[in-house]
Structure formats: C-alpha cells, structure tokens
ROLO-249776 format. One line per field, with one value per atom (N, C-alpha, C, CB): chain; atom name; x negated, z, y negated. Coordinates in Angstrom, 2 decimals, decimal comma, padded with zeros to 5 digits. Glycine has a CB too. Example, Ala and Ser with C-alpha at 12.3 -4.5 7.8 and 13.67 -1.06 7.14 Angstrom:
chaine	(A	A	A	A	A	A	A	A)
atome	(N	CA	C	CB	N	CA	C	CB)
x	(-013,19	-012,30	-013,20	-011,31	-012,85	-013,67	-012,90	-014,08)
z	(007,80	007,80	007,80	009,05	007,08	007,14	007,87	005,72)
y	(005,69	004,50	003,30	004,47	002,25	001,06	-000,03	000,60)
END
This chain:
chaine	(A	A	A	A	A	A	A	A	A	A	A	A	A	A	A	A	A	A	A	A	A	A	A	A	A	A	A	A	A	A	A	A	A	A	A	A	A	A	A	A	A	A	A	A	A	A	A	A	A	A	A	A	A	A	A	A	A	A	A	A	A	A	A	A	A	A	A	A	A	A	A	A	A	A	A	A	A	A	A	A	A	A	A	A	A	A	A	A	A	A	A	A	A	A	A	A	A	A	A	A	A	A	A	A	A	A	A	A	A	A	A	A	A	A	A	A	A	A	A	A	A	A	A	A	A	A	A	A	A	A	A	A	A	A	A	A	A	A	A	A	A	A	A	A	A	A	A	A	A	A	A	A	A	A	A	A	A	A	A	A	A	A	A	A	A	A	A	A	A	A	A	A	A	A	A	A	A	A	A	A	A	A	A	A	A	A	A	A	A	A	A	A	A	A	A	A	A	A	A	A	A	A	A	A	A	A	A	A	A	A	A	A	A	A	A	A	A	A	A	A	A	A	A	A	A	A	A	A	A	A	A	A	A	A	A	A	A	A	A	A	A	A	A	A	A	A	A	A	A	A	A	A	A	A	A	A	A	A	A	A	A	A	A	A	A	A	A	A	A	A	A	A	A	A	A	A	A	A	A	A	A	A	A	A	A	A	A	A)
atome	(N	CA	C	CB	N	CA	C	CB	N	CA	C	CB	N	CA	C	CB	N	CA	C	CB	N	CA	C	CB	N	CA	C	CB	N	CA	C	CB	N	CA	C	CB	N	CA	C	CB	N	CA	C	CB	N	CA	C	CB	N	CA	C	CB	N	CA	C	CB	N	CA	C	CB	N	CA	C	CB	N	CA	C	CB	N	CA	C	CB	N	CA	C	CB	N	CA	C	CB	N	CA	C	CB	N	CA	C	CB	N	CA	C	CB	N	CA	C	CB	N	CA	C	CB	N	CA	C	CB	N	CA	C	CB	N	CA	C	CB	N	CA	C	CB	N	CA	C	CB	N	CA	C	CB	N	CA	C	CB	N	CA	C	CB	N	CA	C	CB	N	CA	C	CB	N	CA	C	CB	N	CA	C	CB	N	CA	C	CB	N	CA	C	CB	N	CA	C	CB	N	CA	C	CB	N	CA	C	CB	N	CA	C	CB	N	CA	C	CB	N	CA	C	CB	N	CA	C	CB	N	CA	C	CB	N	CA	C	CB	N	CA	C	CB	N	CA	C	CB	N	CA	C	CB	N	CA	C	CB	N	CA	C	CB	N	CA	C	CB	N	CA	C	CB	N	CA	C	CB	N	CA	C	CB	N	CA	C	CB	N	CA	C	CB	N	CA	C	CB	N	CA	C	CB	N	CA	C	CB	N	CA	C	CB	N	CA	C	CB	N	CA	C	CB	N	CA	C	CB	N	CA	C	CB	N	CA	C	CB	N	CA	C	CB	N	CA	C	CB	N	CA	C	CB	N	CA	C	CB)
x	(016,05	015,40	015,79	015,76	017,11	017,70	016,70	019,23	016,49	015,76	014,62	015,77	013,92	012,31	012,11	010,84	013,19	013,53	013,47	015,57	014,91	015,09	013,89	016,26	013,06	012,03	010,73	011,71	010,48	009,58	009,66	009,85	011,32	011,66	011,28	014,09	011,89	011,50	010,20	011,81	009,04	007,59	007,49	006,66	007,73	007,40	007,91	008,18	009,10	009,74	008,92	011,38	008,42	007,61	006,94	006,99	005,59	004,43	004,34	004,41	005,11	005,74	006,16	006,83	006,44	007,00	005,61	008,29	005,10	003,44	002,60	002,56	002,54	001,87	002,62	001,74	004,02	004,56	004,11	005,69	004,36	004,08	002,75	004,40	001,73	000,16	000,10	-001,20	000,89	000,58	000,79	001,59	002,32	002,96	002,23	004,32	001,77	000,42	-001,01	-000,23	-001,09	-002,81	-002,04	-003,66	-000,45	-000,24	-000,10	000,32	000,09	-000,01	-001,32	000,06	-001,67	-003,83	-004,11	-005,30	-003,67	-003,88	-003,25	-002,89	-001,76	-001,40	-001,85	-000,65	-002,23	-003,24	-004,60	-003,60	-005,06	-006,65	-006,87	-007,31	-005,58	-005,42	-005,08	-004,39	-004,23	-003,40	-002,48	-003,95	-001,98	-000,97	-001,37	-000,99	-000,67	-001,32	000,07	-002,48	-000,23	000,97	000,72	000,77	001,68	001,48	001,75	002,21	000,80	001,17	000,67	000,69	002,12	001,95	002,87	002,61	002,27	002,67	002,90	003,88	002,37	002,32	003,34	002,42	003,69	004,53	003,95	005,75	004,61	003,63	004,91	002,31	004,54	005,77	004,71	006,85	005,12	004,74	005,23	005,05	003,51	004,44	004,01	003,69	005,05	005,28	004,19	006,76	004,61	004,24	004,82	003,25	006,24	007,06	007,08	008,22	006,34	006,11	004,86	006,02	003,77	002,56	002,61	001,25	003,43	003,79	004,76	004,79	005,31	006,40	005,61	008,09	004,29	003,27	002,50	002,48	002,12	001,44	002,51	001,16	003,79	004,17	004,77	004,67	004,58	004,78	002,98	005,13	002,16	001,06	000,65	-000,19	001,04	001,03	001,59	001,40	002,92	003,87	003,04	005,65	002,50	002,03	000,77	001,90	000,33	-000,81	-000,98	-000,85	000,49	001,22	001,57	002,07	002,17	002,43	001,35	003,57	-000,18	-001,07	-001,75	-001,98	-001,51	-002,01	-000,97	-002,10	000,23	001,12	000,73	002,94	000,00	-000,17	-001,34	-000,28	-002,16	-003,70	-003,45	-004,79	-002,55	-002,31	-002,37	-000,26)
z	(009,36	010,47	010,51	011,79	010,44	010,24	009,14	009,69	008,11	006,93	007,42	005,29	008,07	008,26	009,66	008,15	010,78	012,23	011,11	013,34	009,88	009,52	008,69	008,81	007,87	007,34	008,54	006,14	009,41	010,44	011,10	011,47	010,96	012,17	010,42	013,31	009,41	008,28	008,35	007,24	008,21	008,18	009,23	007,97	010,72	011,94	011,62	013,36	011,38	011,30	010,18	010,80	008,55	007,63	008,51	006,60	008,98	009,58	010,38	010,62	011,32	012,38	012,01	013,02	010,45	009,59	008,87	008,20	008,34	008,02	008,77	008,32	010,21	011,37	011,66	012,62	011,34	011,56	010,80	011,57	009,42	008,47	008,57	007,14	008,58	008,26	009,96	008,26	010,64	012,00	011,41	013,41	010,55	010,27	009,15	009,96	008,35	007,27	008,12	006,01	009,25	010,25	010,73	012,24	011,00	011,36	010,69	011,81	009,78	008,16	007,70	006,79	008,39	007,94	008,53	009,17	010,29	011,64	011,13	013,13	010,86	010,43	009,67	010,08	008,69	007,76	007,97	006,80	008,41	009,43	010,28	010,03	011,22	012,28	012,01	013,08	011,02	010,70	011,53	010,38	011,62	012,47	014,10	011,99	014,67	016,40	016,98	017,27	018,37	019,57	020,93	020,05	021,43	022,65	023,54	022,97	024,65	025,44	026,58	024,97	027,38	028,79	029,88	028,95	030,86	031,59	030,71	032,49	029,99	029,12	028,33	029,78	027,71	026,57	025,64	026,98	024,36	023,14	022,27	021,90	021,58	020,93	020,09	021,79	018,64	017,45	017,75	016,21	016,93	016,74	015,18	018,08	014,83	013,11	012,72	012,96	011,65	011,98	011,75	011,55	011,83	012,10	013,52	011,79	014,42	015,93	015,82	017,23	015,51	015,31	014,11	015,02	013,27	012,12	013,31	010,21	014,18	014,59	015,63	015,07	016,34	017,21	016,69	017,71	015,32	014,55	014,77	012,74	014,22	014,07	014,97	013,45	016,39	017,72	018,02	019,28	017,89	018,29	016,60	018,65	015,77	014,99	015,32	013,78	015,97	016,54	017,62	016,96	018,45	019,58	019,31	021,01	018,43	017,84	017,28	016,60	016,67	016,72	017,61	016,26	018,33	019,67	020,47	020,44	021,02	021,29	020,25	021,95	018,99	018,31	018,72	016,70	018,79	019,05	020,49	018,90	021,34	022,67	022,87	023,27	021,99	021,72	020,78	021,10	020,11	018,99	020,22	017,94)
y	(-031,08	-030,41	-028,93	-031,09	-028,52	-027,33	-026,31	-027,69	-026,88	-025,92	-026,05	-026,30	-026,88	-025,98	-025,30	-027,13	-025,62	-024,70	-023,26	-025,13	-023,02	-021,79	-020,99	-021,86	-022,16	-021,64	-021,38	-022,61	-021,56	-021,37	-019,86	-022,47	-019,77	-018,34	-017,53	-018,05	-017,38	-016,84	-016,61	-017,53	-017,18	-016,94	-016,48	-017,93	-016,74	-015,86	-014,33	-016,48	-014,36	-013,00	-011,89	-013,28	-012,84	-012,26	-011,82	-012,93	-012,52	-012,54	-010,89	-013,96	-011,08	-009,96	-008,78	-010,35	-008,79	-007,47	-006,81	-008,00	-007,86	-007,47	-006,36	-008,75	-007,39	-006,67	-005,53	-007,50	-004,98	-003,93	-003,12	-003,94	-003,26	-002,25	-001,95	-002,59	-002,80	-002,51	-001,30	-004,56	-001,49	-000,82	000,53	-001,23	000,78	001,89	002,69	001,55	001,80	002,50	003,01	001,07	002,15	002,95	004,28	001,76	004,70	005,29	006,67	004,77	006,22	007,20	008,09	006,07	007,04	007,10	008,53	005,54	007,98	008,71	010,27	007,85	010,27	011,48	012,45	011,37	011,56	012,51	013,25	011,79	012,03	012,48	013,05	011,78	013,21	014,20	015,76	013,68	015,53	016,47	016,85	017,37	018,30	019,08	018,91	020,78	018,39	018,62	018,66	017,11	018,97	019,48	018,63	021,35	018,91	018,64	019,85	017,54	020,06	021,28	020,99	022,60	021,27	020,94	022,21	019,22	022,54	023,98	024,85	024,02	025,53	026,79	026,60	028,14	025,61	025,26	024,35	024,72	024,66	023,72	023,17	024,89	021,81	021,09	020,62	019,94	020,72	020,08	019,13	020,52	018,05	016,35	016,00	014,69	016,06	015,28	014,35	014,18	013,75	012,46	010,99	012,46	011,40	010,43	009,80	010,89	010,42	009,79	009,12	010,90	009,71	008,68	007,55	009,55	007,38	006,08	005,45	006,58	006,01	004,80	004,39	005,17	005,03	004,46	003,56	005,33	003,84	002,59	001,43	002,91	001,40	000,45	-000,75	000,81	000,47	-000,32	-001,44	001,27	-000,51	-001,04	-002,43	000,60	-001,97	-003,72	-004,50	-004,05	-004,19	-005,49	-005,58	-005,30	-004,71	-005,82	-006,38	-005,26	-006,45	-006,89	-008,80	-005,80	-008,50	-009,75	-010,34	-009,77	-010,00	-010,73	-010,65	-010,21	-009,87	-010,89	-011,79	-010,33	-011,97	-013,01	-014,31	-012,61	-014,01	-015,39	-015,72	-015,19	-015,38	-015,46	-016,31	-014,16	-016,10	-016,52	-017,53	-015,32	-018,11	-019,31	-020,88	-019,02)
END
C-alpha cells in the first residue's frame, strides 16, 4: 500500500511541475511578445524584467492545476 500512496503523490507532484513549467514557458512567450514594459504610477516609472512575468506564468499554471484537481 505504501509504494502506490508514494507513487500517486510522485505523479501528482510530476503532473503539478508540468503545469508549472508549461505556465513558466507562456511566460517566456509573454516576455518576448511584450517586450520591455514598466510600471508607472504617481510620476514614477519601474522596469519589469522578465523574470516577474515567467514567475507569473508559473503561478498561473499551478493554479491551473489546481482548478483541474478541483474539477476531477
């Protein structure tokens, strides 16, 4: 019982890393396609990389996963 409880959380956890990365590659996409942008708020401006929009991809694949485990 022990080895397929551990092989179950293994495939959940794969599964869940998938949906991360494929989030973190749309996010890659986004960076590129967007290119250079800022944020500017009260007469101030801040470059955003795009190490913030890949780690937004990779938030929004995980939750992507988790409404698919919600809907199973």
């Amino acid at each position: 019982m022990t080895q397929k409880h551990d092989k179950d959380n293994f495939d959940k956890a794969a599964e869940a890393a998938g949906y991360t990365a494929a989030g973190a590659a749309a996010g890659v996409v986004a960076a590129e396609v967007i290119g250079g942008m800022g944020l500017a708020v009260g007469g101030t401006a801040v470059a955003i990389g795009a190490a913030p929009v890949i780690a937004a991809g990779a938030v929004v694949g995980l939750a992507a996963y988790g409404l698919k485990k919600i809907f199973e």
